[in-house]
Residue, then its C-alpha position, 0 to 999 in steps of 0.5 A: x329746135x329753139x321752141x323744144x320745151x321738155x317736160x322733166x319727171x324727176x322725184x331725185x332733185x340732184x338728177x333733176x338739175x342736171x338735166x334742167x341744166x343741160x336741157x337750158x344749155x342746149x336752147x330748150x326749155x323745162x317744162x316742170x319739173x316735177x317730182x311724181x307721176x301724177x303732176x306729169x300726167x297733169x302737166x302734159x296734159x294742160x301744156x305742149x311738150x316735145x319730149x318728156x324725161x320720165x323718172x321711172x321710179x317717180x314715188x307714184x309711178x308703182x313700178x310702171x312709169x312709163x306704161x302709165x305715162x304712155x296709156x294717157x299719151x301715146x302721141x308724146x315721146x317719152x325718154x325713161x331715166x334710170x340709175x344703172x343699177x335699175x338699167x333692166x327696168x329702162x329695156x323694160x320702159x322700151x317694151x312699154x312703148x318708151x322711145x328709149x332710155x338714159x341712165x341717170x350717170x350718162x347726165x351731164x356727159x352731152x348725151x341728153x340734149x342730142x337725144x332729147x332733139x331725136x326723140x323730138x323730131x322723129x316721133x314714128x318709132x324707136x331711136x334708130x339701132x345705128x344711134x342706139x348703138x352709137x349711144x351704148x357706145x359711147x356710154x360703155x366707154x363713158x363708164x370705162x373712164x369714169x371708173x378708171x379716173x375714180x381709181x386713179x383719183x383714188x389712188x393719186x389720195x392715198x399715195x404716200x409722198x414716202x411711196x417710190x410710186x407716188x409721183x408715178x400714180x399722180x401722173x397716171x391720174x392726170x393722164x386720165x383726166x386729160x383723157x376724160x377731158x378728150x372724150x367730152x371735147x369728142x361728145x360736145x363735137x359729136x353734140x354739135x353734128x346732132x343739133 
């Protein structure tokens, strides 16, 4: 899908680049970004998108994003983006008619541009729940090394060279990076099945 253009509604310029980046990366092109759901109303209608990445708490977007979005283009498949503390908000975007919804934290872990091309090629409904499943898969154990090489990192710092458990707790670190390091080769495989 070299021709795949992705309009990216972000008002978080950090998320934005991430996604800008891995959207480039996958041989698609950025339509935008832009930072307020006025500009992405404006901006899909004056340009031919694929797929559209919908910042669900854009500074005008009140709390509904994502049915504002889709009450003025039903036809465009739209994916909500969400922090996880707001992940309640991105089922309620499902309800609204969103295709489905990525948390901002899953950025950057080679999830995106699989389900950007998805929601691209298949506009007749929802993602289907195998994929879906695969993605809360993937997500949950994403979120589980994350966490876990954050408190090894955490505690590889605070360990004292004078701690009989120092070497022990960087060695522990290192295993969980070679870990994380596995599971993005795994996604980046799994990435290249998709495309």
């Amino acid at each position: 899908m070299p021709d795949c253009v992705v309009l990216v509604a972000q008002h978080d310029g950090t998320v934005s680049s991430r996604i800008e980046a891995e959207i480039a990366g996958a041989g698609m092109r950025v339509a935008g970004p832009v930072r307020d759901l006025a500009s992405a109303l404006a901006r899909a209608e004056r340009q031919e998108v694929a797929a559209v990445l919908l910042d669900l708490h854009l500074p005008d977007g009140g709390g509904a994003a994502a049915g504002r979005f889709l009450a003025s283009h039903p036809h465009l498949p739209v994916i909500a983006t969400v922090p996880r503390k707001a992940e309640e908000e991105g089922r309620a975007a499902l309800a609204a008619g969103a295709r489905t919804y990525l948390l901002d934290e899953e950025i950057g872990r080679g999830l995106l541009a699989p389900l950007v091309r998805h929601v691209a090629g298949a506009r007749d409904g929802p993602v289907p729940a195998e994929a879906a499943a695969a993605r809360r898969l993937l997500h949950d154990l994403s979120n589980l090394l994350a966490v876990v090489g954050g408190e090894a990192e955490m505690l590889a710092e605070r360990a004292d060279s004078e701690n009989p458990l120092a070497e022990d707790i960087r060695g522990l670190h290192e295993a969980v990076k070679e870990c994380l390091g596995t599971f993005r080769s795994f996604v980046a495989l799994r990435k290249g099945d998709a495309t």
